[in-house]
C-alpha positions, 0 to 999 in steps of 0.5 A, a space after each residue: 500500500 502506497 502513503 505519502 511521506 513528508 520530511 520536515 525540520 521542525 523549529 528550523 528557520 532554514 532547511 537543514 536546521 532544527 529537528 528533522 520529522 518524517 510524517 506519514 499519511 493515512 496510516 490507519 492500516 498499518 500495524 505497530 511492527 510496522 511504524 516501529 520498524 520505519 522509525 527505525 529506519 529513517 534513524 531521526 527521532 521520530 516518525 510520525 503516523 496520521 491516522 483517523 481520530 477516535 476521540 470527540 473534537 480531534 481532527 487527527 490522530 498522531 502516533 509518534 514513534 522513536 526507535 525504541 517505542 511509542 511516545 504519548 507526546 512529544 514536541 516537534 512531531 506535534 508541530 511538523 505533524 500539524 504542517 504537513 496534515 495543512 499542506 496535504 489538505 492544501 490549507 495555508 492556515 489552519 487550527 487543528 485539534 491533534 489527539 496523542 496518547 497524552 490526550 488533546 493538544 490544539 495546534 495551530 499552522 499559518 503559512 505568510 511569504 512561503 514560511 511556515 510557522 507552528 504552536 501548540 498549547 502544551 497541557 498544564 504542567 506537573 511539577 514532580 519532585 526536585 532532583 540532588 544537584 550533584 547527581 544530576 551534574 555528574 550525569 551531563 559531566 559537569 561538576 556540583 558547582 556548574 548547578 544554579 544556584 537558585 534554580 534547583 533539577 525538578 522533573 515536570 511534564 506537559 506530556 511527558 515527563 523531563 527533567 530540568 537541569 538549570 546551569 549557572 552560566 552558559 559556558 557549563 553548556 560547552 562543557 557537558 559531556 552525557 555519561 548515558 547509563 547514569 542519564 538512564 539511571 537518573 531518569 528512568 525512575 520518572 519515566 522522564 525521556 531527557 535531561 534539559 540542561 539550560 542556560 537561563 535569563 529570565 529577566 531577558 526571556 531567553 535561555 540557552 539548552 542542550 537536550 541530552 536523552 537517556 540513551 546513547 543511540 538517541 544521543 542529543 535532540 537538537 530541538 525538544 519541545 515537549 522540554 521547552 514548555 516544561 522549562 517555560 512552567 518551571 520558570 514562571 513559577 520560580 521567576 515569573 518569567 512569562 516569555 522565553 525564547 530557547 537556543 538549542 541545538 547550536 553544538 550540534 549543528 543543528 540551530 533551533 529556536 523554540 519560542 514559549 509563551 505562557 497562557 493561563 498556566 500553559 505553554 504556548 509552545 511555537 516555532 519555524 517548520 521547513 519542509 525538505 522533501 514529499 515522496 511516497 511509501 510502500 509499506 506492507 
């Protein structure tokens, strides 16, 4: 059976930035072994499956896979999933409802001089309990100093659980050198998918990061937005900061610029999508 496929880059503002997506269209018929086996295959962070919505409201649902499993949320498949359903439908502007296993999300995709931008209201976060300093710098290479001192790890969710790991200045970023099995170790007790090292100034409503998974084949995520409304929670609730413009991916290569804005306690979580290339599947 034939299926489109479209190969984006997600909270990109050029091609060739941001986090890489491959969306799949009408995949109702496909069985799990098989978006399982093309996540693999197409060794990005994940793939994801359109498939017919089951719950009142939505008007799509979104099966999001890594290489591993499926994922209930996840950030950047959210929004590039969303442009790439617009693009199928021939919309330049569109809000939809997307149904994950998190739930509802409404997205929202315009397209204005060919550019075609995405957000997402993320749900209300849960805050989960403060992590040991020391524990969480010896995970990412860096020392007990290189911590904030203000800003202490905490896991929080909007989805998916992750933990925050606010440094003291942005040099400690440059340094970080992931040690995986105690990535693994600290993170798997919280279900959490990642570390979110950030460089925060809350006063200016910006912050550097880095995105360190608990694994090694996974390794860094260039642009994690199911991360960055959790960090925009985590400092409205410990600074008041209520806008934050996120660099990520700058040590790999990969420039992202995530941009989340709080609303009645939830993170409005937007940034560029650039389509790469369409093409077509044939998959049992």
């Amino acid at each position: 059976m034939n299926h489109r496929i479209s190969w984006l880059d997600v909270f990109a503002e050029a091609p060739l930035a941001g986090n890489g997506l491959a969306v799949v269209d009408d995949a109702d018929g496909l069985a799990e072994e098989t978006m399982l086996a093309l996540a693999r295959e197409t060794r990005l962070s994940e793939t994801t499956f359109v498939q017919s919505p089951s719950a009142d409201g939505a008007d799509y649902r979104n099966r999001i896979w890594d290489p591993h499993e499926e994922l209930p949320f996840a950030g950047h498949p959210s929004l590039g999933t969303a442009v790439a359903v617009a693009r199928w439908r021939d919309l330049d502007r569109a809000s939809f409802v997307q149904q994950t296993g998190a739930g509802l999300q409404p997205v929202e995709v315009s397209r204005e001089n060919g550019s075609w931008r995405a957000s997402m209201l993320q749900n209300a976060a849960e805050f989960g309990p403060e992590l040991e300093r020391d524990a969480v710098m010896a995970a990412v290479g860096l020392r007990a100093e290189d911590a904030h001192a203000e800003l202490p790890p905490q896991v929080v969710s909007t989805g998916m659980p992750h933990v925050m790991a606010p440094v003291s200045e942005p040099g400690a970023l440059a340094r970080a050198r992931p040690d995986y099995p105690a990535l693994h170790e600290l993170s798997e007790p919280y279900g959490s998918i990642v570390v979110y090292l950030a460089s925060c100034e809350p006063d200016r409503g910006e912050a550097r990061a880095r995105s360190f998974t608990r694994t090694a084949e996974m390794g860094e995520d260039p642009a994690t937005g199911s991360a960055a409304g959790p960090l925009g929670a985590y400092l409205l609730e410990r600074t008041g900061c209520e806008r934050l413009v996120i660099r990520q991916g700058e040590e790999m290569g990969r420039p992202s610029l995530l941009v989340v804005e709080m609303e009645e306690g939830r993170p409005q979580v937007s940034g560029g999508v650039v389509p790469v290339f369409d093409g077509e599947l044939s998959l049992p």
